[in-house]
N, C-alpha and C positions, 0 to 999 in steps of 0.2 A: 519737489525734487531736492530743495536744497537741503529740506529736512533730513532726507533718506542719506544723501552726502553725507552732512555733519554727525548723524546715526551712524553712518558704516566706519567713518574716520575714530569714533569714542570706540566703537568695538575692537575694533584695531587697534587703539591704544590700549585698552584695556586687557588685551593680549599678549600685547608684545611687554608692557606692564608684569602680567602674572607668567610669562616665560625668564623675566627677568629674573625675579623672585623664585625661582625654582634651579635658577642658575646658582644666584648667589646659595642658597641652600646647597647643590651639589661643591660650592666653593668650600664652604666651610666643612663639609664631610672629606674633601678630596685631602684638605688641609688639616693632616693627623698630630702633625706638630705644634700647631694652634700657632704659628709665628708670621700668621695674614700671608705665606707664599706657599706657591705648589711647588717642590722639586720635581725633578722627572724623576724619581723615585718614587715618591707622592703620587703620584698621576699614575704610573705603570701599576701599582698596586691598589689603589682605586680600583680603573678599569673592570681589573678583575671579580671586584665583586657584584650585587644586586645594583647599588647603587653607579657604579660605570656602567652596568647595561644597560641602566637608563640612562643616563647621560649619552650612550650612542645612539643608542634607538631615539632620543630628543632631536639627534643632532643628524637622525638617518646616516648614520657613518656606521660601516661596519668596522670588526677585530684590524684586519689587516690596513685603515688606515689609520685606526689610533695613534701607531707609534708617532705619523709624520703633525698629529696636530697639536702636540706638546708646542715643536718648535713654531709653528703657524700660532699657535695663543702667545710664544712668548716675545713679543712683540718689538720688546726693548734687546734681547737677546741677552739675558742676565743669567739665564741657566734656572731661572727661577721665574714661578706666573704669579700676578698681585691677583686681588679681587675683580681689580677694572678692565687688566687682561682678558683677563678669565670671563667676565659677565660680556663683555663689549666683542670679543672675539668668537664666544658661541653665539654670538646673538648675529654677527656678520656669518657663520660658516652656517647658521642653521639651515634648514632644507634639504632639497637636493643635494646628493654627495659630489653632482657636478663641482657645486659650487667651492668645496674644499679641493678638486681639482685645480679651481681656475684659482684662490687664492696662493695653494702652492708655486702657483706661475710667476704669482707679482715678487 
């Protein structure tokens, strides 16, 4: 049993690992200026293309709440998202779109 444990916990890390990694990839695509931040400019024209519909579809967030998870990734409220934002904040909103409900709460 313990085995099966420590088995499902490596799987799961190993997941939430290559989610990581697919983030930061959507990071540096998002980030057309190459200057390590996302504007909301940046973001808004992202979205739109192949790669923003994968980043929703990742993040089960449909068009209509995009706009609000600029401000939810940007964490420091600097008007701009870093890498750590960006990886650390899709990796809390992932899932359920509940969940980028209940974030916008806090």
């Amino acid at each position: 049993r313990d085995f099966m444990v420590k088995q499902l916990l490596a799987n799961k890390e190993a997941h939430v690992n290559n989610v990581r990694q697919q983030f930061e990839v959507m990071f540096a695509s998002f980030d057309t200026s190459g200057d390590g931040h996302i504007s909301r400019e940046e973001f808004e024209a992202s979205l739109s293309d192949k790669v923003g519909d994968g980043f929703l579809a990742l993040l089960d967030i449909d068009m209509t709440q995009a706009f609000s998870i600029f401000k939810l990734l940007d964490s420091d409220g600097s008007n701009a998202i870093d890498a750590s934002e960006f990886v650390e904040g899709c990796l809390t909103l992932r899932g359920p779109a509940k969940n980028v409900d209940l974030a916008a709460l806090r």
